[in-house]
C-alpha positions in Angstrom: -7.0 -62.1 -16.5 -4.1 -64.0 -15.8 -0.6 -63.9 -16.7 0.2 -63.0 -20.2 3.8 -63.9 -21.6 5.3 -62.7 -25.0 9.2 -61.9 -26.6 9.4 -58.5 -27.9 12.7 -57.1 -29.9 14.5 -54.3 -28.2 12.4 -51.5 -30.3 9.0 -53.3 -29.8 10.3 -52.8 -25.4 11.1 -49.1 -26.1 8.0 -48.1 -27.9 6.8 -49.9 -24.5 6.0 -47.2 -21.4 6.0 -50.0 -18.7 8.6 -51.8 -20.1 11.0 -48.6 -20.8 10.0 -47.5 -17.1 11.4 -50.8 -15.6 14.9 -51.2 -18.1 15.4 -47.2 -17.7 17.7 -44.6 -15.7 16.4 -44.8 -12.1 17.7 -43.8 -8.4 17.9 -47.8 -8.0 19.1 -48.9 -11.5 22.2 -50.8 -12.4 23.9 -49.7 -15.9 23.5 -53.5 -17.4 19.8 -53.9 -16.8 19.0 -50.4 -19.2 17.3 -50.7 -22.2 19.5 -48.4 -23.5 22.5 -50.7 -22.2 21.3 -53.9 -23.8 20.6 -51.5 -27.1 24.4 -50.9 -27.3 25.4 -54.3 -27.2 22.7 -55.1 -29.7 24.0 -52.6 -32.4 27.7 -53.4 -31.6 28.7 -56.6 -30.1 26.0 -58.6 -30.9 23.8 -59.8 -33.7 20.4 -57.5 -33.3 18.0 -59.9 -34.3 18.8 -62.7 -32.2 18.4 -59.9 -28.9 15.1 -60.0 -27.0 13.2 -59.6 -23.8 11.0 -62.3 -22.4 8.0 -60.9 -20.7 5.3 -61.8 -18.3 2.8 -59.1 -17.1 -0.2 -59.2 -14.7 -2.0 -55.8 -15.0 0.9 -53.4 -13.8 2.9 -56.7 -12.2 5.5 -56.8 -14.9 8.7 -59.2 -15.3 11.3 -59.2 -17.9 14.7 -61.5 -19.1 16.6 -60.4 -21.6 17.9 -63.2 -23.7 19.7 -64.0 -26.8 18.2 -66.9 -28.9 21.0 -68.6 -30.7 21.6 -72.3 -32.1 22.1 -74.0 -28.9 18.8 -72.6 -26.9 18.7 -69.5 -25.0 21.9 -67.4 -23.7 22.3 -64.0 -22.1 21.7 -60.6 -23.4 25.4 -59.3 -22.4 29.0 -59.7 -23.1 32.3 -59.6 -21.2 31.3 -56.0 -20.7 28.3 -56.7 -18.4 29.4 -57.1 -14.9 26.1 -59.5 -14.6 22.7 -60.0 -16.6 19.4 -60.9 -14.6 16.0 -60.9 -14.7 13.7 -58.0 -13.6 10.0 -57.5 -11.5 8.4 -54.0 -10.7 6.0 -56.9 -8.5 8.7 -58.6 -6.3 6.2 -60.2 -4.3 4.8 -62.2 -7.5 8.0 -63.2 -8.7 8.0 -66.8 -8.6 5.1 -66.9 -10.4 6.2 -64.2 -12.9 9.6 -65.7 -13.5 8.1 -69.2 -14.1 6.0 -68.3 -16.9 8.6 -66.3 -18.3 10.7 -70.1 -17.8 8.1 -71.5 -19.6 7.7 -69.1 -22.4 11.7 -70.1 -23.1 10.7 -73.9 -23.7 10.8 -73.7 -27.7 14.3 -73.4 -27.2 15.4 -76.5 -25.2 18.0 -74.8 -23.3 18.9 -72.0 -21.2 22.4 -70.7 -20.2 22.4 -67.3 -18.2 25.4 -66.1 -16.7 27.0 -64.2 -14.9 24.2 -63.8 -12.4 24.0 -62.4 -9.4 22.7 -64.9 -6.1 19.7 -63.4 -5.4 18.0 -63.3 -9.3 20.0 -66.7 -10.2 18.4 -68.8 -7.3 14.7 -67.1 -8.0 15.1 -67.8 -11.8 16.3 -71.3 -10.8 13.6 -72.5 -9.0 11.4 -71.1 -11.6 12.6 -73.1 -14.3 12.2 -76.0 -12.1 9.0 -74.7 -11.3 8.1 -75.1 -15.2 9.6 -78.7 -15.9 13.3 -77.9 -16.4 16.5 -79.6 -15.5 19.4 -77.9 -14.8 21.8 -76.4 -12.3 22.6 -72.7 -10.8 26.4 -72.8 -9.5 29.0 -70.0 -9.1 31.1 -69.4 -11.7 32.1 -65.8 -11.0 33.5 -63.4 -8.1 32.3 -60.0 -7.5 34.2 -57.5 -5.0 32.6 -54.6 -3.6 32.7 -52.0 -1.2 29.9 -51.0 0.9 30.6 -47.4 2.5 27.7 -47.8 5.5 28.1 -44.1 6.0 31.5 -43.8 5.9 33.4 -40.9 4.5 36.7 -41.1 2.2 38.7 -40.8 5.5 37.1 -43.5 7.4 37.2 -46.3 4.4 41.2 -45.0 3.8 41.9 -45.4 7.2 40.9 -49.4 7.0 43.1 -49.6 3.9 46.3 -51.9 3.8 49.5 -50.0 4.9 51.2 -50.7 2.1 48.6 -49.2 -0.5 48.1 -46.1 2.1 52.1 -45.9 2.0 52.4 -46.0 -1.6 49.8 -43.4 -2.3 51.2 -41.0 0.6 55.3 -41.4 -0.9 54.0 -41.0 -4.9 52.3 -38.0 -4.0 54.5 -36.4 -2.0 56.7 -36.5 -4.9 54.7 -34.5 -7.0 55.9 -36.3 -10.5 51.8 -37.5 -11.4 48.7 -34.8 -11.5 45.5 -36.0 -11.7 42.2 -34.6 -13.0 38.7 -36.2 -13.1 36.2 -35.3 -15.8 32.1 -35.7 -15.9 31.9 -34.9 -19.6 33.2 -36.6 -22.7 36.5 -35.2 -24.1 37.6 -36.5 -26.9 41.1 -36.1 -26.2 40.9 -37.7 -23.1 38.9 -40.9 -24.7 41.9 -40.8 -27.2 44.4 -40.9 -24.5 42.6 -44.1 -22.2 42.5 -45.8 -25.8 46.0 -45.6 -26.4 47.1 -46.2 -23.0 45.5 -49.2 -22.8 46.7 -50.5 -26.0 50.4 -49.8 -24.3 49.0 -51.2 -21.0 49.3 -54.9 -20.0 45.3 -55.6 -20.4 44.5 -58.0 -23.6 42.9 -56.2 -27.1 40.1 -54.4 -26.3 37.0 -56.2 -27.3 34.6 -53.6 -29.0 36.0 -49.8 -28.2 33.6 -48.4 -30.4 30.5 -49.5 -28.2 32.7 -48.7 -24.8 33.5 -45.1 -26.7 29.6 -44.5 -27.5 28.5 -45.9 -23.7 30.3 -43.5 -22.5 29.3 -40.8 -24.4 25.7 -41.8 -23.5 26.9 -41.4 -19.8 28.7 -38.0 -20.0 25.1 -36.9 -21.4 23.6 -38.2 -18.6 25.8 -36.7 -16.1 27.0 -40.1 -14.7 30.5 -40.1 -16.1 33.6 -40.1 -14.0 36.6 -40.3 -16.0 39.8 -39.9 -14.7 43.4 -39.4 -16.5 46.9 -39.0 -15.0 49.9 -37.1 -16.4 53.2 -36.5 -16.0 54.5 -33.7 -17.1 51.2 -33.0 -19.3 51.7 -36.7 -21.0 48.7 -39.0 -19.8 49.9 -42.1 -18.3 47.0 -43.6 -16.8 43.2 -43.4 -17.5 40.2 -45.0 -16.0 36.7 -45.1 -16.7 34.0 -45.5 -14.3 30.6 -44.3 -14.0 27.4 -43.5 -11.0 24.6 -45.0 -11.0 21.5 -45.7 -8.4 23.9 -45.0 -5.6 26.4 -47.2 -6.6 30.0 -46.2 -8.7 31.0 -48.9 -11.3 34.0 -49.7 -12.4 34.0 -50.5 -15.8 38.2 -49.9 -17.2 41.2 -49.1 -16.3 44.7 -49.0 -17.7 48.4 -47.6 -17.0 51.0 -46.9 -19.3 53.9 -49.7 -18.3 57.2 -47.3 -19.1 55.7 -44.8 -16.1 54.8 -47.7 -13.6 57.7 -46.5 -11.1 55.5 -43.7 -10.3 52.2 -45.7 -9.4 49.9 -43.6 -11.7 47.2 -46.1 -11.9 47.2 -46.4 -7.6 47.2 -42.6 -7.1 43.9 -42.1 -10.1 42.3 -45.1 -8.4 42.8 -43.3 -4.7 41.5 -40.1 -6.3 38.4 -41.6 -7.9 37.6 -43.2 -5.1 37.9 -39.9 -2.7 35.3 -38.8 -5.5 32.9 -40.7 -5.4 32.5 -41.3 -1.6 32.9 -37.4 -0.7 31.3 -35.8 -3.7 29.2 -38.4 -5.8 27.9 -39.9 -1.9 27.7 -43.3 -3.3 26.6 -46.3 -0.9 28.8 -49.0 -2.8 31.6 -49.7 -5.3 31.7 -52.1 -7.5 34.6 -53.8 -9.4 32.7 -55.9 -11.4 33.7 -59.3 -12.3 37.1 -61.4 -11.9 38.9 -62.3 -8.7 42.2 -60.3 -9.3 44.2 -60.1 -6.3 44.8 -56.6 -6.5 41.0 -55.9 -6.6 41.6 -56.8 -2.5 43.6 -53.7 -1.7 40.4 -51.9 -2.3 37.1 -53.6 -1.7 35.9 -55.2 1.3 33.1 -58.0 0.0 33.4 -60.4 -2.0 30.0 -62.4 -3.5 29.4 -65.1 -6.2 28.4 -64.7 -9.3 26.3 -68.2 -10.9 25.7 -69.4 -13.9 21.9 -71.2 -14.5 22.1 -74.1 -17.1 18.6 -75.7 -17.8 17.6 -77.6 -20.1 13.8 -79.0 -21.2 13.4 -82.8 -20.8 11.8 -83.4 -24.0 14.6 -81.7 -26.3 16.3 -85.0 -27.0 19.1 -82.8 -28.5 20.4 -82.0 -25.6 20.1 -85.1 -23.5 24.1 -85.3 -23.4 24.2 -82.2 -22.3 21.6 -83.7 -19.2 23.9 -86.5 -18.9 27.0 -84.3 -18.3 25.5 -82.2 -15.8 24.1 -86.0 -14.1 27.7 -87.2 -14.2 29.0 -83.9 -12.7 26.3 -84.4 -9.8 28.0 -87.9 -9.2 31.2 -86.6 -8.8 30.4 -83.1 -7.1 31.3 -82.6 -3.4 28.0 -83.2 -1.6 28.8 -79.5 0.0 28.4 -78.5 -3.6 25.0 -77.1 -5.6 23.6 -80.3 -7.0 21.4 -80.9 -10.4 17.9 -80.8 -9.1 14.8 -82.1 -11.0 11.7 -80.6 -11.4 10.5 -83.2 -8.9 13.2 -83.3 -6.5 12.4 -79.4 -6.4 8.7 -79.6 -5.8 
């Protein structure tokens, strides 16, 4: 029968069982890869119509790249919200061929810029673009800390923690001044507290706090909400928003009020969460999305790239100077560093 290849709008994927089965709620599944995720964006941070998903099925072998068609070519279905976008198989085996005619089925467009990507989907993707006759590049652009429990209980990973984190949580508590509380559902009062701490905090303007508001309403209904707020003396000072998901807690905000930052709210939430979800919630990894923040250190343990993919079709004489960039960067890159690579070099 062969492989057939097609670009449905996000409606046309839902009224779609296979395809809602592979972007749904899983034990595996990462928030940014939902259907219901890339919905979100769709209605609030992004212009609906130009939001689609690329897919390639075999008989039940399946594939899928969201995508955003705008006027320079192709970009990615997320935002500063989404800790990574990627492409997605139920068939890992027949990836490389299901990823290249999904490449292929992108050529109208001339150009392809996908990031932030994680290693493992941004080198398949990349030799499948090469595989179908594009040019182009996959390079880091991104860092991504983590934690990876391997068993260990809240204890155990504290134990490993930097003296002078485990020393500031032990002398802040002892003094009793902050109580803590974390909540799995939605509480409007609490939402209304993290939003107006963070506008005191010293994070930028939030981008779009009606779609982070109505995400995590979605998640409280799903049971995979922890939120977490800090008081003192019945006054919320710090608030943080994270969520579980496929084994894994994300990290998605967090903010402290700067007039109560003597008392290390935002360390002493952060410690608590964290007892959370390793000894109640039993997650296998933590993940602080995006951003190398020194601070982010403290905490995690692993540290992996996240690439950006920027390919571009031959024929599109348009973007030829964009080609002749990405040539003059191979000249001048480091020969330690990821190089353009033709379609030919790649064969």
């Amino acid at each position: 029968m062969g492989v057939t290849v097609y670009h449905a709008d996000l409606r046309e994927a839902q009224a779609d069982p296979a395809l809602a089965a592979l972007l749904g709620r899983s034990p595996t599944s990462a928030p940014f890869d939902r259907l219901d995720w890339l919905s979100l964006l769709a209605e609030h941070c992004l212009l609906a119509d130009t939001c689609k998903i690329a897919v390639a099925r075999d008989g039940d072998a399946l594939a899928v790249l969201p995508f955003q068609k705008n006027p320079d070519g192709t970009g990615p279905l997320g935002t500063w919200y989404s800790f990574f976008v990627r492409p997605l198989t139920n068939a890992p085996q027949r990836a490389p061929e299901l990823f290249a005619a999904l490449a292929r089925s992108l050529a109208p467009a001339g150009a392809a810029r996908l990031a932030p990507m994680p290693e493992a989907e941004a080198l398949a993707l990349a030799a499948a673009f090469r595989t179908a006759s594009w040019i182009g590049v996959a390079e880091p652009c991104d860092t991504n800390h983590i934690l990876e429990l391997k068993g260990r209980n809240f204890a155990q990973y504290w134990s490993a923690r930097p003296g002078a984190l485990r020393e500031t949580v032990r002398r802040k508590t002892a003094r009793g001044k902050v109580t803590l509380r974390i909540e799995t559902t939605f509480i409007d009062a609490d939402w209304a507290a993290y939003e107006a701490i963070y506008a005191r905090s010293w994070k930028p303007e939030e981008g779009n706090p009606a779609f982070l508001c109505a995400f995590a309403q979605a998640e409280a209904a799903a049971g995979a909400l922890r939120m977490g707020i800090a008081e003192i003396e019945g006054q919320p000072v710090a608030a943080q928003f994270w969520t579980v998901e496929g084994g894994t807690a994300w990290i998605h905000k967090l903010a402290h009020d700067e007039a109560h930052r003597a008392h290390s709210p935002g360390t002493l939430l952060t410690a608590a969460l964290f007892r959370h979800v390793i000894d109640e919630d039993h997650v296998h990894t933590v993940d602080f999305g995006t951003g190398n923040d020194p601070y982010k250190r403290d905490w995690m343990e692993v540290q992996r790239p996240r690439y950006a993919l920027q390919f571009y079709r031959p024929a599109a004489v348009g973007h030829w100077p964009a080609l002749a960039r990405l040539a003059a960067r191979r000249m001048l890159r480091p020969s330690s560093q990821p190089a353009l690579v033709s379609p030919e070099a790649a064969g």
